[in-house]
N, C-alpha and C positions, 0 to 999 in steps of 0.2 A: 265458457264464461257467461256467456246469456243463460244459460240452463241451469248456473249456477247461482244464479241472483235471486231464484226463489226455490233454490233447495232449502230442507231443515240444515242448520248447521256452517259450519266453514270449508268451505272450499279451498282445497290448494293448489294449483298450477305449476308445473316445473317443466321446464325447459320452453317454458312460453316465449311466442314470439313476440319480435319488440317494437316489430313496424309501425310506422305512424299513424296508420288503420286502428290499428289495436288500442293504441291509445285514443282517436276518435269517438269510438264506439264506446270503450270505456264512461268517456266522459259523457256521453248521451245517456248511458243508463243511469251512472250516477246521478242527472237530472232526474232521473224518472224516479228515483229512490233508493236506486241500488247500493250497497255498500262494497267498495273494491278500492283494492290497495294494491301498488306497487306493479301498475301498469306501465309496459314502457322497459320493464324491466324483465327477468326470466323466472323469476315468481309472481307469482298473480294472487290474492289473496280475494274470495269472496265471501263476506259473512250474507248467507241467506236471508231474506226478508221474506214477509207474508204477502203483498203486491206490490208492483208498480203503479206509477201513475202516470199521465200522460205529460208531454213535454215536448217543445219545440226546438230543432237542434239544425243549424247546416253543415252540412257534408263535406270534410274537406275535397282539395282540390286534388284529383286523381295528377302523381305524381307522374305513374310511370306512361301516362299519356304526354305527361308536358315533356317527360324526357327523350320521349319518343319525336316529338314535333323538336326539338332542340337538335337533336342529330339530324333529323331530316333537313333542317336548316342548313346544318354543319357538310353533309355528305354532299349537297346542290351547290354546293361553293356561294352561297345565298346569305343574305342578312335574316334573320327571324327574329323575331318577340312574343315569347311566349307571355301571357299576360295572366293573372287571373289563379296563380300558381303558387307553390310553397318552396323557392328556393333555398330555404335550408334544410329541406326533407332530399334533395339532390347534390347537398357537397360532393358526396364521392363522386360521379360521374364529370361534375365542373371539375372538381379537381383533373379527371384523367382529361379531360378535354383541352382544359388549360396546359399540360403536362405534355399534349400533341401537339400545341401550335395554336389552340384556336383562340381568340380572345372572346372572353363572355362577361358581359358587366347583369351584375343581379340587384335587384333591386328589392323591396319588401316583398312582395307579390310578382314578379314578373325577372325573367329571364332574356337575354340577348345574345346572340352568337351574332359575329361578324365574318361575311368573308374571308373567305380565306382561302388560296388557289391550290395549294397544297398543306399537306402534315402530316406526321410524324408517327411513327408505330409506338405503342406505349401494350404494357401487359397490363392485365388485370386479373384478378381474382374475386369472385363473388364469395360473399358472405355475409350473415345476418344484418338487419341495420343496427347501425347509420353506415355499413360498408357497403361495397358494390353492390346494388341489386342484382340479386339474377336475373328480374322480368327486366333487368333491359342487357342483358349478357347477349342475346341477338342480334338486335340493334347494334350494338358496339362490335360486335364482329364483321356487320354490313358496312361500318364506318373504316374498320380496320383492312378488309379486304380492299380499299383504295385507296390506304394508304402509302406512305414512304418507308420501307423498311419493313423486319421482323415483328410480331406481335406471338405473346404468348399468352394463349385466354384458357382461364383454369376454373370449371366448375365444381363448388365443394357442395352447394345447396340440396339440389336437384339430381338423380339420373337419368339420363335419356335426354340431355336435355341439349344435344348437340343435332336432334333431327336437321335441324335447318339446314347443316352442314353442306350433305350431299344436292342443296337444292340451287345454296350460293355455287357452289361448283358446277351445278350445270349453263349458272350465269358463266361463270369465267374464272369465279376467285381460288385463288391456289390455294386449298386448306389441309391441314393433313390432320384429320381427329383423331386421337387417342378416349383409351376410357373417358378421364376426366378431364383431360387437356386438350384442346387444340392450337395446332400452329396456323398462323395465321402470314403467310408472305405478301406482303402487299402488291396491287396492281394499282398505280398512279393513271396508267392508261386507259384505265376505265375496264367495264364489263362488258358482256355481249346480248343482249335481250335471248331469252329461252320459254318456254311454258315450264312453269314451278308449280307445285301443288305446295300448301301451307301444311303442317303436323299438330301444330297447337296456337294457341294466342299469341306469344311470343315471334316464332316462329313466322309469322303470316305477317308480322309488322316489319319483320327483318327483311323477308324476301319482297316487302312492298318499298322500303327506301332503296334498297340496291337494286330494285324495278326504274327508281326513278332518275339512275345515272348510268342502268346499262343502255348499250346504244341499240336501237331498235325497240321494237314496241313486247311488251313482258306481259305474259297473263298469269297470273294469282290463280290456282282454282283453290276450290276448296275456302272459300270465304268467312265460313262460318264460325270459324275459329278466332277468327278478325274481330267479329259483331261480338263476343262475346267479352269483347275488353277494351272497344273504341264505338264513340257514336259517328258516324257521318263521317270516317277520316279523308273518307274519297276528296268529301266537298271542303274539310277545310284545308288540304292541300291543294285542290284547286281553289281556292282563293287566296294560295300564294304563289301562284301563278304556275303549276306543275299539270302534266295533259295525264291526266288517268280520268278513270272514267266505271264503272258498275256495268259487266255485260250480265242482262239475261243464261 
């Protein structure tokens, strides 16, 4: 799409993605002079122009960090507020949260989860938005693993994107992967702290919330993959009162 705003001629995009990225960015170019149509949508339309120009634009608010801090709320049996956010870029995930027991009040910008000592297994399926995100199909598995009940978590997006898998299970959680599916049996009892290595971005955010309710102390290696899709997460979970901590 960017490469496309100062080709000769029209552009066509098919099978575009429709995330709410796409359409950000969009709307930045557009300021800048570009001409693009039917963003948001699974055709993209660019008629090329001769330049851009320059233009000031702010960024929306990284969703799947708020959703990430949302569960991590949810998993600590904690209150959280995420502040500063686009909760209607995250219906589906309230939705399934709500659907397990948790109560979340949303407001224009900002997001709530309440306490809540238990809940409930619920299935999901990823797929394009406004459905389940994938980047947070992890997360929601770490959420699921101490759960009440069965969960059946089904990835259409991505493959390989069940890495995580084998690392929650060396926590404690009873999961059984398939290709694109895994079963998810919940442990209410909680995990057991292990050394986990991280596989991807996703991945390293999953096995950092189910770090922070197994019992014993959990190291992450492999961090890098972390940094690559979170600022500082160490420090803002410890300023909701969680003990982690960045080893050397």
């Amino acid at each position: 799409m960017m490469a496309a705003t100062l080709a000769q001629g029209k552009t066509i995009l098919e099978n575009a993605a429709k995330e709410p990225e796409i359409v950000d960015l969009a709307e930045y170019l557009i300021k800048m002079g570009a001409k693009i149509s039917g963003h948001g949508t699974s055709i993209i339309t660019i008629d090329g122009v001769d330049q851009l120009k320059p233009a000031e634009h702010s960024i929306m608010a990284d969703r799947i960090e708020a959703g990430t801090l949302l569960i991590a709320g949810a998993i600590t049996k904690g209150e959280v507020t995420v502040e500063k956010c686009s909760p209607q870029h995250l219906e589906a995930l309230v939705l399934k949260m709500r659907e397990a027991g948790f109560k979340i009040e949303t407001g224009k910008t900002s997001m709530t989860v309440f306490k809540s000592n238990a809940w409930d297994a619920v299935d999901i399926t990823t797929a394009p938005h406004p459905l389940f995100p994938t980047d947070l199909q992890a997360q929601f598995m770490a959420l699921m693993s101490v759960a009440n009940g069965t969960s059946v978590i089904s990835e259409t997006i991505f493959e390989n994107r069940f890495m995580h898998v084998n690392e929650l299970i060396r926590l404690g959680a009873d999961i059984t992967p398939k290709t694109r599916v895994a079963v998810v049996r919940g442990k209410p009892d909680g995990l057991t702290a292990a050394p986990v290595m991280a596989t991807d971005l996703r991945a390293s955010a999953s096995l950092v919330l189910a770090g922070l309710v197994a019992k014993g102390e959990t190291m992450v290696n492999r961090i890098y993959h972390l940094d690559r899709g979170y600022e500082n997460l160490e420090a803002k979970l410890s300023s909701l009162g969680a003990k982690i901590r960045r080893a050397e």
